[in-house]
PDB file of the backbone (N, CA, C, O) and the ligand in Angstrom, with CONECT records:
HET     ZN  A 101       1
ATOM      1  N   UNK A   1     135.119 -48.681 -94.597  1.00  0.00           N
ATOM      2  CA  UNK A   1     133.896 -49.446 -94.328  1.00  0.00           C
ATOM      3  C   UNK A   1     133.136 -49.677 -95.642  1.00  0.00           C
ATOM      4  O   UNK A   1     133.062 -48.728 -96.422  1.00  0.00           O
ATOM      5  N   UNK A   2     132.685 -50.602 -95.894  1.00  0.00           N
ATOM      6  CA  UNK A   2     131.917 -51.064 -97.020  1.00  0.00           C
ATOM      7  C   UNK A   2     130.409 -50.758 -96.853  1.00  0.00           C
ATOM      8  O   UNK A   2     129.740 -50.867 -95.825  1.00  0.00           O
ATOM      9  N   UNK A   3     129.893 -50.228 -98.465  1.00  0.00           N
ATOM     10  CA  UNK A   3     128.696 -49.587 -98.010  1.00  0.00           C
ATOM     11  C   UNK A   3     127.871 -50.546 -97.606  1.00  0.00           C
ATOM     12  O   UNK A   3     127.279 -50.356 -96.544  1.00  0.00           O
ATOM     13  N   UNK A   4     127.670 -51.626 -98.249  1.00  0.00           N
ATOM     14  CA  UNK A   4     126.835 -52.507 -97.898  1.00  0.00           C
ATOM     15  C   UNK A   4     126.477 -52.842 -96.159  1.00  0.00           C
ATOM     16  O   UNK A   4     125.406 -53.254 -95.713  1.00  0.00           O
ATOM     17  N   UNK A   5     127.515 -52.575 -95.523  1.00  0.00           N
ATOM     18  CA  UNK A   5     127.711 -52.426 -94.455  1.00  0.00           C
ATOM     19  C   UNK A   5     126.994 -51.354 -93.379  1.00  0.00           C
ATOM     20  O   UNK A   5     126.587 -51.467 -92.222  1.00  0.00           O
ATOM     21  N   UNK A   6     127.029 -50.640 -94.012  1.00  0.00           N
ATOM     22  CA  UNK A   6     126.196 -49.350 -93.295  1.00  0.00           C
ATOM     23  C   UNK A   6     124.898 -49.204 -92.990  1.00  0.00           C
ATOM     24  O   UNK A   6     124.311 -50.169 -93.478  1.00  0.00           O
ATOM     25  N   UNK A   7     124.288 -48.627 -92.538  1.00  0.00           N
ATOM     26  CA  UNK A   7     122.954 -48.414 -91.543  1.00  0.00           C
ATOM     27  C   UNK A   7     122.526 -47.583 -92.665  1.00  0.00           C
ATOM     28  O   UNK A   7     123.353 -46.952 -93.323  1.00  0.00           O
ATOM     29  N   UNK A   8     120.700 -47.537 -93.033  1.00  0.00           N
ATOM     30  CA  UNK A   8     120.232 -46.849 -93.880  1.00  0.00           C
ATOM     31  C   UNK A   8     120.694 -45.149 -93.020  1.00  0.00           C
ATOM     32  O   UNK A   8     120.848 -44.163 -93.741  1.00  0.00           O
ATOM     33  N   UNK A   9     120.847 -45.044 -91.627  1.00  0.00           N
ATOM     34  CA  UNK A   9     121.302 -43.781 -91.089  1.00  0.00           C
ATOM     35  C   UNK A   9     122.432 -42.951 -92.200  1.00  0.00           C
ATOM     36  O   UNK A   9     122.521 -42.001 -92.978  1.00  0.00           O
ATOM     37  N   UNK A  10     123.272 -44.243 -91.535  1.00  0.00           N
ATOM     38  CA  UNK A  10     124.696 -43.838 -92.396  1.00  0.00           C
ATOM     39  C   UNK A  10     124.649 -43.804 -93.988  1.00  0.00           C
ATOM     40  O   UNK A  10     124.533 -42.677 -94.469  1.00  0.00           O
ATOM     41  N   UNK A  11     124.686 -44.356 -94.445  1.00  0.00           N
ATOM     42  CA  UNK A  11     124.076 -44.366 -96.221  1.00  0.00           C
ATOM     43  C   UNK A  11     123.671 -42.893 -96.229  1.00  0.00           C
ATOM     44  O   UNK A  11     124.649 -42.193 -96.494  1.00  0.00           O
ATOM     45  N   UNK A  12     122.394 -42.088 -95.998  1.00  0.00           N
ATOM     46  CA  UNK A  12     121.497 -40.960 -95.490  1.00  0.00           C
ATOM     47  C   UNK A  12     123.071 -39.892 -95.659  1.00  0.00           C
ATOM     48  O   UNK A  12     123.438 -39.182 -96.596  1.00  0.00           O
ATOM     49  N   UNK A  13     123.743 -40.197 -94.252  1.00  0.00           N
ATOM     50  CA  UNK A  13     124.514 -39.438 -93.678  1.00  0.00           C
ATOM     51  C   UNK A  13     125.952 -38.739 -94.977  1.00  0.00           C
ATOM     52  O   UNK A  13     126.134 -37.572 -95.322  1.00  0.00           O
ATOM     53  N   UNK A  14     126.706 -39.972 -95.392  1.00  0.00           N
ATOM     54  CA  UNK A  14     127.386 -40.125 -96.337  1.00  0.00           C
ATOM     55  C   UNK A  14     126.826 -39.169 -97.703  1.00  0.00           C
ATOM     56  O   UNK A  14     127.511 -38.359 -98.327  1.00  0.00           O
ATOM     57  N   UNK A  15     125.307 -39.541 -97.970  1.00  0.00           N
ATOM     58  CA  UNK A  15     125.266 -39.168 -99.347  1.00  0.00           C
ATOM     59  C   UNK A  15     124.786 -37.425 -99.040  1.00  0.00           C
ATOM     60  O   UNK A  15     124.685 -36.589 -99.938  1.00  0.00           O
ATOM     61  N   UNK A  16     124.582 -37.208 -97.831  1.00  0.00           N
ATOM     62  CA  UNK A  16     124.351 -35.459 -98.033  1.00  0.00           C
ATOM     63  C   UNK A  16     125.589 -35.101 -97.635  1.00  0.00           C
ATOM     64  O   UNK A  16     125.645 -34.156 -96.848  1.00  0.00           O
ATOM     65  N   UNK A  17     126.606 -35.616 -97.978  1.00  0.00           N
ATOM     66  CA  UNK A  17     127.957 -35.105 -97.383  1.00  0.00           C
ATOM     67  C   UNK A  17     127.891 -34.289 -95.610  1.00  0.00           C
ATOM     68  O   UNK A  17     128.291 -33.178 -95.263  1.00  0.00           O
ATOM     69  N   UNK A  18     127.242 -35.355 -94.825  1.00  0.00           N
ATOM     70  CA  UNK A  18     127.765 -35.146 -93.402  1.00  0.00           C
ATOM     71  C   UNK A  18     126.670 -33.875 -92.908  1.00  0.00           C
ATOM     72  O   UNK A  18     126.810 -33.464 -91.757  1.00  0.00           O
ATOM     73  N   UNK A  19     125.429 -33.169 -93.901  1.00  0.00           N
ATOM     74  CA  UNK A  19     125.171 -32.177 -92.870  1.00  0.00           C
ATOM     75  C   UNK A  19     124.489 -32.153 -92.291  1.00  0.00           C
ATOM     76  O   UNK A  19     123.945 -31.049 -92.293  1.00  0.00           O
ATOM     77  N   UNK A  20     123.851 -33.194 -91.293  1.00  0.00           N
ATOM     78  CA  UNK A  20     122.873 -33.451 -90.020  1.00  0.00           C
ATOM     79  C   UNK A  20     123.350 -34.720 -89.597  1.00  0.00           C
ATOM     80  O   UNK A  20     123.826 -35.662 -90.229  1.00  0.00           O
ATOM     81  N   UNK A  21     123.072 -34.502 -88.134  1.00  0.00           N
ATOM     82  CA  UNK A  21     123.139 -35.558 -86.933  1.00  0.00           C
ATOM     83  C   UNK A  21     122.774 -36.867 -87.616  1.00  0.00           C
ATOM     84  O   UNK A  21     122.287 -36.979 -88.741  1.00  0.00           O
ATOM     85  N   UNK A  22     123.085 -37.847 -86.757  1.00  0.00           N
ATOM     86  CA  UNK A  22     123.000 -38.898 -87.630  1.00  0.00           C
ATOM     87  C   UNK A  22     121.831 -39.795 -86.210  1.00  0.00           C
ATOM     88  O   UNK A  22     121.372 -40.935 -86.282  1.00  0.00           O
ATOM     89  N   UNK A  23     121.659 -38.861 -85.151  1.00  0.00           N
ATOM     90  CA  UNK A  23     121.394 -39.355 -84.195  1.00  0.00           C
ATOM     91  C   UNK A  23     120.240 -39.091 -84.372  1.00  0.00           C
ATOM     92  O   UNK A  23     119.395 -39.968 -84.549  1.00  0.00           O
ATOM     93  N   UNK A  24     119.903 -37.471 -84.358  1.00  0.00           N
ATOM     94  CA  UNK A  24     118.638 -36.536 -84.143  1.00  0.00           C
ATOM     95  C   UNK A  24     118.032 -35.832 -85.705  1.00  0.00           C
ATOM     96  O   UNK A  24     116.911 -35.396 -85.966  1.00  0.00           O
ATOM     97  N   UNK A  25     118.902 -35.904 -86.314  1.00  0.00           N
ATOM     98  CA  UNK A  25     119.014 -35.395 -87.773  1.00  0.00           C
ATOM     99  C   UNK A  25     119.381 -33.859 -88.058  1.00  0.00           C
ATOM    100  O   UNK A  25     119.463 -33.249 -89.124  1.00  0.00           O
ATOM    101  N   UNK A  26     119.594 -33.408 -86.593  1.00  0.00           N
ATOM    102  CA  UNK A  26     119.246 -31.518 -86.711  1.00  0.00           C
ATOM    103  C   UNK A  26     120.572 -31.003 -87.287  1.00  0.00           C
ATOM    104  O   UNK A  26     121.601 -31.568 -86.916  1.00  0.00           O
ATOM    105  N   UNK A  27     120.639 -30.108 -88.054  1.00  0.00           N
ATOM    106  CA  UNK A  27     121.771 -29.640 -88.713  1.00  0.00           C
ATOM    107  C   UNK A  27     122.431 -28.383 -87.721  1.00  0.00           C
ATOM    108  O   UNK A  27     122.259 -27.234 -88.128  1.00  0.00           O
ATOM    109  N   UNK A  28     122.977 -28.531 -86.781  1.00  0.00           N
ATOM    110  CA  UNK A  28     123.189 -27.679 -86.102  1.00  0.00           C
ATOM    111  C   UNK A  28     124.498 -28.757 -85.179  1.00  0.00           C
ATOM    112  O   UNK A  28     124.438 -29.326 -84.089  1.00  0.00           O
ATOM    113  N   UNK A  29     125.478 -28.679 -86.110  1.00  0.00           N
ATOM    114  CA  UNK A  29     126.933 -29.480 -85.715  1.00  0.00           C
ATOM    115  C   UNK A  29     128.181 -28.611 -85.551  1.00  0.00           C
ATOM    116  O   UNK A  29     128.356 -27.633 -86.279  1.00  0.00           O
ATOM    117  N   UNK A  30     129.200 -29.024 -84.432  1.00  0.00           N
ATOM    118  CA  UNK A  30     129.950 -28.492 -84.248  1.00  0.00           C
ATOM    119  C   UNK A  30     131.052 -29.481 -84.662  1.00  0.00           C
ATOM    120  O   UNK A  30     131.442 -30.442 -83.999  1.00  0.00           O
ATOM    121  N   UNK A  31     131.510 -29.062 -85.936  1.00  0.00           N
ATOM    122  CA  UNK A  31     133.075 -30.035 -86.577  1.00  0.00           C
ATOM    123  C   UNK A  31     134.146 -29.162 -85.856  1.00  0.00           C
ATOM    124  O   UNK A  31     134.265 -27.956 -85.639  1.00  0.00           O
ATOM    125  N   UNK A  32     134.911 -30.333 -85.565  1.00  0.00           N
ATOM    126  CA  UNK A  32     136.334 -30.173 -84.726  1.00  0.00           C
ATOM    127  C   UNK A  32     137.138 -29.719 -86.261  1.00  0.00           C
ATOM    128  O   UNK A  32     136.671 -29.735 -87.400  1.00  0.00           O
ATOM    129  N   UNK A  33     138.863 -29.219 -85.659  1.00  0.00           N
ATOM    130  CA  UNK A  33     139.468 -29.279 -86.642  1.00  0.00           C
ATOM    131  C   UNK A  33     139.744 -30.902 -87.319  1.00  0.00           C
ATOM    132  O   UNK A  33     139.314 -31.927 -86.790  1.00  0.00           O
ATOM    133  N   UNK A  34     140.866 -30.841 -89.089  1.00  0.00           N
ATOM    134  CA  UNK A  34     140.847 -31.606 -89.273  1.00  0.00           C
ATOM    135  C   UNK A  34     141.946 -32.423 -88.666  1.00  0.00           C
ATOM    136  O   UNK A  34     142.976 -31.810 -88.387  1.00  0.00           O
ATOM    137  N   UNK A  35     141.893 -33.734 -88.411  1.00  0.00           N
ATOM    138  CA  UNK A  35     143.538 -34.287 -88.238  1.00  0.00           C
ATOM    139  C   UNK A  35     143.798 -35.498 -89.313  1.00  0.00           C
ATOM    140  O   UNK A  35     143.016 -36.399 -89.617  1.00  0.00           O
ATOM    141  N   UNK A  36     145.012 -35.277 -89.758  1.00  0.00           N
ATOM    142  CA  UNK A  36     145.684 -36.551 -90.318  1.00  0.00           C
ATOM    143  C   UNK A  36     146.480 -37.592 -89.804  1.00  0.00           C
ATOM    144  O   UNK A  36     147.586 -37.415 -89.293  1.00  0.00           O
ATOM    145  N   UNK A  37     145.816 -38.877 -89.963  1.00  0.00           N
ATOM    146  CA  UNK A  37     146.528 -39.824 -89.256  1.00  0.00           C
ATOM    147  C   UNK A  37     147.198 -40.441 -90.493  1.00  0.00           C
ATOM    148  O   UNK A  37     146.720 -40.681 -91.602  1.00  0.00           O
ATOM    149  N   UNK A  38     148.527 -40.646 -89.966  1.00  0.00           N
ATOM    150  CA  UNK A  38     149.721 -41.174 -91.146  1.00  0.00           C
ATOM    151  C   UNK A  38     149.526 -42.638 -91.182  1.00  0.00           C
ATOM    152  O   UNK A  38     149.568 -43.082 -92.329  1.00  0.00           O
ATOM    153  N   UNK A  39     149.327 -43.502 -90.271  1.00  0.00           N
ATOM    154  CA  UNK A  39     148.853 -44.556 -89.880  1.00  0.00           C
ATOM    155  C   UNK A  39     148.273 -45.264 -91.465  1.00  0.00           C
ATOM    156  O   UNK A  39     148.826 -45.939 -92.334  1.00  0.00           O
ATOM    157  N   UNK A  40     146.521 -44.557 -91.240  1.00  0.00           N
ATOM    158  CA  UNK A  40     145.824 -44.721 -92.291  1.00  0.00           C
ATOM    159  C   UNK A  40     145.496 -44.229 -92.821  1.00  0.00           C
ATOM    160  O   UNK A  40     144.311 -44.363 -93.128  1.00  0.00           O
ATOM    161  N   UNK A  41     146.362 -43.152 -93.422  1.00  0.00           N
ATOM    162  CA  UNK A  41     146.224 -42.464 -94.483  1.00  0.00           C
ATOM    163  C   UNK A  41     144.631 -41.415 -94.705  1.00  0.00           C
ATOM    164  O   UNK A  41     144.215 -41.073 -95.811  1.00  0.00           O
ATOM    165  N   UNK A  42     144.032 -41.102 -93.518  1.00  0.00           N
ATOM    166  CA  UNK A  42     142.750 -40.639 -93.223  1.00  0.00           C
ATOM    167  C   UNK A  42     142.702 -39.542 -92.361  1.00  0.00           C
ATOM    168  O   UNK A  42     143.385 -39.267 -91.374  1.00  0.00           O
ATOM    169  N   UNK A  43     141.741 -38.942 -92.925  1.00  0.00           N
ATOM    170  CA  UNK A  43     141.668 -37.841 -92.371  1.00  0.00           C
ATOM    171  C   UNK A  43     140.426 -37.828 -91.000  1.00  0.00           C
ATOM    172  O   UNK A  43     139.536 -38.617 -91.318  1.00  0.00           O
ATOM    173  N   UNK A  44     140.160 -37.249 -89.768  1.00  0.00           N
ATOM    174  CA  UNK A  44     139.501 -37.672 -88.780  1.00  0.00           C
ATOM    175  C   UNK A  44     139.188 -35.806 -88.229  1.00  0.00           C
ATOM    176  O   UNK A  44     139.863 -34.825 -87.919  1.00  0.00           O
ATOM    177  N   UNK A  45     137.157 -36.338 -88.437  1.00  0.00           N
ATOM    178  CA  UNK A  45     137.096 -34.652 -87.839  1.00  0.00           C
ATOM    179  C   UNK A  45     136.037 -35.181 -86.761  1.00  0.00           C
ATOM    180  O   UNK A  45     135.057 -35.908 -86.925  1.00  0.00           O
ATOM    181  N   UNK A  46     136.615 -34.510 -85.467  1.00  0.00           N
ATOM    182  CA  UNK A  46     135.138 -34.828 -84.384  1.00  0.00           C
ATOM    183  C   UNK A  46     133.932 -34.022 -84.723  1.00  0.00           C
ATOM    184  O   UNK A  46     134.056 -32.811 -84.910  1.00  0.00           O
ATOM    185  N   UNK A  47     132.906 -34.543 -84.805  1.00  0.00           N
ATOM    186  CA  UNK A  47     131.727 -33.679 -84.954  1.00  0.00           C
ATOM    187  C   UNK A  47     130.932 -34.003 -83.175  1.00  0.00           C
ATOM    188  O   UNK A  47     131.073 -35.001 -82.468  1.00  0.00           O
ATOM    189  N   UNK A  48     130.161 -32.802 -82.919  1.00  0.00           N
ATOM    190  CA  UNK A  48     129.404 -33.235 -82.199  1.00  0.00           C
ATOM    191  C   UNK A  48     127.626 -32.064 -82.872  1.00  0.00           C
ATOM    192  O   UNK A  48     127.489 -31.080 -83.599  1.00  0.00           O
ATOM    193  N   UNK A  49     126.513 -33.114 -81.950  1.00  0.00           N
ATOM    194  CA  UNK A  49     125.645 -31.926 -82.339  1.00  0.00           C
ATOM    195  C   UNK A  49     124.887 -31.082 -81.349  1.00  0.00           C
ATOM    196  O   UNK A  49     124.227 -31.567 -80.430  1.00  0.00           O
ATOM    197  N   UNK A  50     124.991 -30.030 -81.540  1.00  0.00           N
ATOM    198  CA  UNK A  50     124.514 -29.456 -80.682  1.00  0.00           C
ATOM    199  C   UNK A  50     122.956 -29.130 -80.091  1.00  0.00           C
ATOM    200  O   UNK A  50     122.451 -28.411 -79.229  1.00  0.00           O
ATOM    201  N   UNK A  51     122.468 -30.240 -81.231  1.00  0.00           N
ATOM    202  CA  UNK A  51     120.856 -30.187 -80.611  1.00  0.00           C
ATOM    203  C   UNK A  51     120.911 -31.412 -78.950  1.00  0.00           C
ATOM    204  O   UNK A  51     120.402 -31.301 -77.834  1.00  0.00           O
ATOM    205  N   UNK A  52     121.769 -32.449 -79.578  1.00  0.00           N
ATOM    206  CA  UNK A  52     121.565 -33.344 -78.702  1.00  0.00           C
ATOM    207  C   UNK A  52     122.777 -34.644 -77.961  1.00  0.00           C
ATOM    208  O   UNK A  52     122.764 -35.734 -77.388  1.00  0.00           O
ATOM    209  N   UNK A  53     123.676 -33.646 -78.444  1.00  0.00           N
ATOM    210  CA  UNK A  53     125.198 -33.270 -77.676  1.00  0.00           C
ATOM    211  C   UNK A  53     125.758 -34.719 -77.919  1.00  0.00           C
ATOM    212  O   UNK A  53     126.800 -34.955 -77.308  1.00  0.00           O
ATOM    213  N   UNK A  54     125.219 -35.808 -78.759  1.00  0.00           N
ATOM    214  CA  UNK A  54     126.179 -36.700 -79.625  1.00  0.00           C
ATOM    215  C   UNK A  54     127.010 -36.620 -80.244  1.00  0.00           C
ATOM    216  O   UNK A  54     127.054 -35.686 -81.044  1.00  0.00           O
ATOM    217  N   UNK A  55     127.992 -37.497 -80.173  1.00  0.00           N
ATOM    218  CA  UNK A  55     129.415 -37.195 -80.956  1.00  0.00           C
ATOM    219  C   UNK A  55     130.072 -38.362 -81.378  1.00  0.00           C
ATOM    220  O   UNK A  55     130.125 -39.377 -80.684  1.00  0.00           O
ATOM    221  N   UNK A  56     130.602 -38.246 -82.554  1.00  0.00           N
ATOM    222  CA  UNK A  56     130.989 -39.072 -83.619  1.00  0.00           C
ATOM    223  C   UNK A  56     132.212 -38.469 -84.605  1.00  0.00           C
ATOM    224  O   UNK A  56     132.595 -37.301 -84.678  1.00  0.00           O
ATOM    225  N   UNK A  57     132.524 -39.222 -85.075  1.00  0.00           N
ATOM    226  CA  UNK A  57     134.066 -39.082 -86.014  1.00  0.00           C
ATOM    227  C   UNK A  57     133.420 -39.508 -87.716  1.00  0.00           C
ATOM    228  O   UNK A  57     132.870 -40.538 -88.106  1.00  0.00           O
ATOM    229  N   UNK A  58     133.946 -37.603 -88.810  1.00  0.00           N
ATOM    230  CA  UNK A  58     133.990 -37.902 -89.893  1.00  0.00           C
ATOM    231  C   UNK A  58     135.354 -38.364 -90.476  1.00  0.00           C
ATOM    232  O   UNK A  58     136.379 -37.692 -90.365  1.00  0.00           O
ATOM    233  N   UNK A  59     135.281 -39.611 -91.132  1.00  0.00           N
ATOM    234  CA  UNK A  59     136.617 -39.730 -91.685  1.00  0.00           C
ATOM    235  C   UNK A  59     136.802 -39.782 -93.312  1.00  0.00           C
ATOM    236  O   UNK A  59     136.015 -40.340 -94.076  1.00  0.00           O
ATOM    237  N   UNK A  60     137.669 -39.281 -93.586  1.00  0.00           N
ATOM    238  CA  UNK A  60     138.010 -38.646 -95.111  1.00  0.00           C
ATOM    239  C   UNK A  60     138.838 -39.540 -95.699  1.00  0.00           C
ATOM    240  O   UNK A  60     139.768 -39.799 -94.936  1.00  0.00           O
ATOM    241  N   UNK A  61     138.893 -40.036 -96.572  1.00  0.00           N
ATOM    242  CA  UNK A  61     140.106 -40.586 -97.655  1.00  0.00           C
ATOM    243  C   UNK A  61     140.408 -39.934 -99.039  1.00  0.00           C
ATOM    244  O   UNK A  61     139.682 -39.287 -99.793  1.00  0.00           O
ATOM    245  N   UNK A  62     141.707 -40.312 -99.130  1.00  0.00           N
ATOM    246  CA  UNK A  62     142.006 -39.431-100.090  1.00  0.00           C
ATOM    247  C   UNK A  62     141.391 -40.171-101.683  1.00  0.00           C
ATOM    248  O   UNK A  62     141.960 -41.187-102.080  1.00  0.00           O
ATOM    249  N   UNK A  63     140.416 -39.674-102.372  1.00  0.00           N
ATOM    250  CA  UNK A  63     139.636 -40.292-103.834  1.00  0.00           C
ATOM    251  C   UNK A  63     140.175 -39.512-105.155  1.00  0.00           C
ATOM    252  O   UNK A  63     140.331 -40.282-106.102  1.00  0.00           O
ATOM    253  N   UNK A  64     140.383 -38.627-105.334  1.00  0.00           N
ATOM    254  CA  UNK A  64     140.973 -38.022-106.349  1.00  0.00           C
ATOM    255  C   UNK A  64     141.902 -36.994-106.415  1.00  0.00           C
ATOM    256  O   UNK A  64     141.999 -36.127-105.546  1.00  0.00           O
ATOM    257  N   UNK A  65     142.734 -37.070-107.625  1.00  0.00           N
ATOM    258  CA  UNK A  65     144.014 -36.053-107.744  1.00  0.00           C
ATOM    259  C   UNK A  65     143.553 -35.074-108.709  1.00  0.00           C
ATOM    260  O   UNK A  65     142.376 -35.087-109.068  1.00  0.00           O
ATOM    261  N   UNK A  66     144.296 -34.313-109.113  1.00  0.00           N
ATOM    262  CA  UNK A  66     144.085 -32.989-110.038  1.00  0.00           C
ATOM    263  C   UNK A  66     145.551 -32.408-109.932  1.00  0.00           C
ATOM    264  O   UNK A  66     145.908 -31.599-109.075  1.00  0.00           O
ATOM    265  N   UNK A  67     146.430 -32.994-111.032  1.00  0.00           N
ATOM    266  CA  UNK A  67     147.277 -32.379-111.250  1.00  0.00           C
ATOM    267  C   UNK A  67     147.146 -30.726-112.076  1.00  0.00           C
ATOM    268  O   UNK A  67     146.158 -30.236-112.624  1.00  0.00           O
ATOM    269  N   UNK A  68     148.257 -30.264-111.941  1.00  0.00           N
ATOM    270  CA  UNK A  68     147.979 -28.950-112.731  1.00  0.00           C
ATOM    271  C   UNK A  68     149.132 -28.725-114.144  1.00  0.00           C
ATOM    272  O   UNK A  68     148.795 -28.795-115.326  1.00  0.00           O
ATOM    273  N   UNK A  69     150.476 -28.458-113.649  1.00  0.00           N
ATOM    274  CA  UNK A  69     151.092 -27.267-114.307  1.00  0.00           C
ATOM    275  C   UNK A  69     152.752 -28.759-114.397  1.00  0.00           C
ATOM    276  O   UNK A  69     153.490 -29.158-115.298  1.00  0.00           O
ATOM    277  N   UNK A  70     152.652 -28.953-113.463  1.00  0.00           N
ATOM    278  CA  UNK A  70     154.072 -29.631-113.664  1.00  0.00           C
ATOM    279  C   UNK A  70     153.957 -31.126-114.186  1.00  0.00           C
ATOM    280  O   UNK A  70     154.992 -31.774-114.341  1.00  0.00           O
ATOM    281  N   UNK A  71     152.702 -31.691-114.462  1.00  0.00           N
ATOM    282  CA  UNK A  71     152.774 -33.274-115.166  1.00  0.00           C
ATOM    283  C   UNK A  71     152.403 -32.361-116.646  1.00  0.00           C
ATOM    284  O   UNK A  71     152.924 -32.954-117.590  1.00  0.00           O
ATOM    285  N   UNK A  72     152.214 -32.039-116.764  1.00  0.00           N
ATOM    286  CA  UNK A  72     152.474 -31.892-118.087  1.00  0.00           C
ATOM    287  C   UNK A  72     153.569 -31.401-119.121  1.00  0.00           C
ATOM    288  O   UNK A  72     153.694 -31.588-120.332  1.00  0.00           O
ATOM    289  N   UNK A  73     154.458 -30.565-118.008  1.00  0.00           N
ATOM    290  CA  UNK A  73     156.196 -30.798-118.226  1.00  0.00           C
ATOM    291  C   UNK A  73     156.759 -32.270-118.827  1.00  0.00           C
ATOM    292  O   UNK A  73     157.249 -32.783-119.833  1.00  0.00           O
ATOM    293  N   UNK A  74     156.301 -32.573-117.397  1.00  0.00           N
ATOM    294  CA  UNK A  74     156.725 -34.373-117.650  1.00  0.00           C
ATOM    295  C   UNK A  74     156.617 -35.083-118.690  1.00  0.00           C
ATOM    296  O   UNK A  74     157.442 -35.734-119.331  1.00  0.00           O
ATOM    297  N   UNK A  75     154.984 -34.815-118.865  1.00  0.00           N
ATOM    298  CA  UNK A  75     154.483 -35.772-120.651  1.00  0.00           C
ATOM    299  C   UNK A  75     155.553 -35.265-121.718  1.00  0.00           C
ATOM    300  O   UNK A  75     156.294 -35.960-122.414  1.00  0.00           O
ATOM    301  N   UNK A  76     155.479 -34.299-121.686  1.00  0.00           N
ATOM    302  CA  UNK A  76     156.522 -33.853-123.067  1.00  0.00           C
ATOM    303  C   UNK A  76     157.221 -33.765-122.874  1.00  0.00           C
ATOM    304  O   UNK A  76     157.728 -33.139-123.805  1.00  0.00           O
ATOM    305  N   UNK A  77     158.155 -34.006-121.931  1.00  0.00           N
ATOM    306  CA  UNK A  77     159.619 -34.917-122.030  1.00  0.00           C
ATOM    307  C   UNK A  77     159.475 -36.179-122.471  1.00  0.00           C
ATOM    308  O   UNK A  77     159.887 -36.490-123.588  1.00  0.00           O
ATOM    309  N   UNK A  78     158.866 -37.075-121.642  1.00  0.00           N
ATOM    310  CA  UNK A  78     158.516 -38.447-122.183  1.00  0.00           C
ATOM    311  C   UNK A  78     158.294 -38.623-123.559  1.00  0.00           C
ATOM    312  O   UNK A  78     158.932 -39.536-124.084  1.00  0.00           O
ATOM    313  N   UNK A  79     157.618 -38.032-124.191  1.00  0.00           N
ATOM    314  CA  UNK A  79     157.145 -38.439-125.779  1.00  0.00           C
ATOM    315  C   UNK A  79     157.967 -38.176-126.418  1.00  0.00           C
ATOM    316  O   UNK A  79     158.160 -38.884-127.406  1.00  0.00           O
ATOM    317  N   UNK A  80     159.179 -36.596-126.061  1.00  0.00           N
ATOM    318  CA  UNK A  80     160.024 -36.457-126.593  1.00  0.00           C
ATOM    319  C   UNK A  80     160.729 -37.806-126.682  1.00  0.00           C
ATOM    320  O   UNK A  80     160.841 -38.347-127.781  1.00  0.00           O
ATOM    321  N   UNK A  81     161.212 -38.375-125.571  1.00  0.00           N
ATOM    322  CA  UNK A  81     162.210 -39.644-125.471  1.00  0.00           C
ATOM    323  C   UNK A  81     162.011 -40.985-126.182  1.00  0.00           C
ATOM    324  O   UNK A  81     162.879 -41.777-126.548  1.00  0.00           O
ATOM    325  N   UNK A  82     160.122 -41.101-126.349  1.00  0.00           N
ATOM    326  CA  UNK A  82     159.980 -42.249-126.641  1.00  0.00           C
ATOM    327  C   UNK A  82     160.623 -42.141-128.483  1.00  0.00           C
ATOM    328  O   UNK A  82     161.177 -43.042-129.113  1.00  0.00           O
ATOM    329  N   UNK A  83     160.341 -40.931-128.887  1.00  0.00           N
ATOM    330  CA  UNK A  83     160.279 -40.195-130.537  1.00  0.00           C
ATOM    331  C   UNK A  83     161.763 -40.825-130.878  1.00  0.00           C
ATOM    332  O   UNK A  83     161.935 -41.124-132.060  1.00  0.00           O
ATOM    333  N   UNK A  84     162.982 -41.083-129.858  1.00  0.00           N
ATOM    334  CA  UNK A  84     163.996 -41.026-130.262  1.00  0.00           C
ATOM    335  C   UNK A  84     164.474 -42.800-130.876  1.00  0.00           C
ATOM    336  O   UNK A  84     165.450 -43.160-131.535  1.00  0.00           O
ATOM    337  N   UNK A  85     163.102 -43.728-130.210  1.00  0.00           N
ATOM    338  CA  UNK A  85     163.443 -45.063-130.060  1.00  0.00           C
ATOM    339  C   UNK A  85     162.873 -45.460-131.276  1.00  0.00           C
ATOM    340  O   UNK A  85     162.919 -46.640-131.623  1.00  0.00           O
TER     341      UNK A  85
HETATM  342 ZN    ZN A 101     121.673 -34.795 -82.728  1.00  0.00          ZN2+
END
């Protein structure tokens, strides 16, 4: 969804990372487990709240990597190879 798109609610909701109702505002939510849908590549958690028993879906995408230990194997093979041309 495009932000521009969103409800000053949602905007609100998004930028405190999800922790009050979006209905009632009360921070007193019950998140489901997470699920992955292969579909679209997204992640989907039911929330409901328990002040005022609304319920809605957080959905996750995947934004950043953090390689560790094995791309950097890789690089120095590569540079080795390019060294030879
Ligand atoms: Zn609520």
């Amino acid at each position: 969804m495009e932000r521009d798109k969103l409800t000053d609610i949602e905007k609100k909701y998004l930028d405190s990372a999800g922790g009050h109702c979006i209905f009632c505002g009360s921070k007193e939510l019950d998140k489901g487990s997470p699920f992955f849908d292969e579909e679209t590549n997204k992640v989907y958690v039911s929330v409901m709240c328990l002040s005022c028993a609304e319920e809605w879906s957080d959905i996750f995408s995947l934004t950043e990597v953090n390689p560790v230990t094995k791309l950097i194997e890789y690089k120095t093979k590569e540079v080795e190879e390019d060294g030879e041309n």
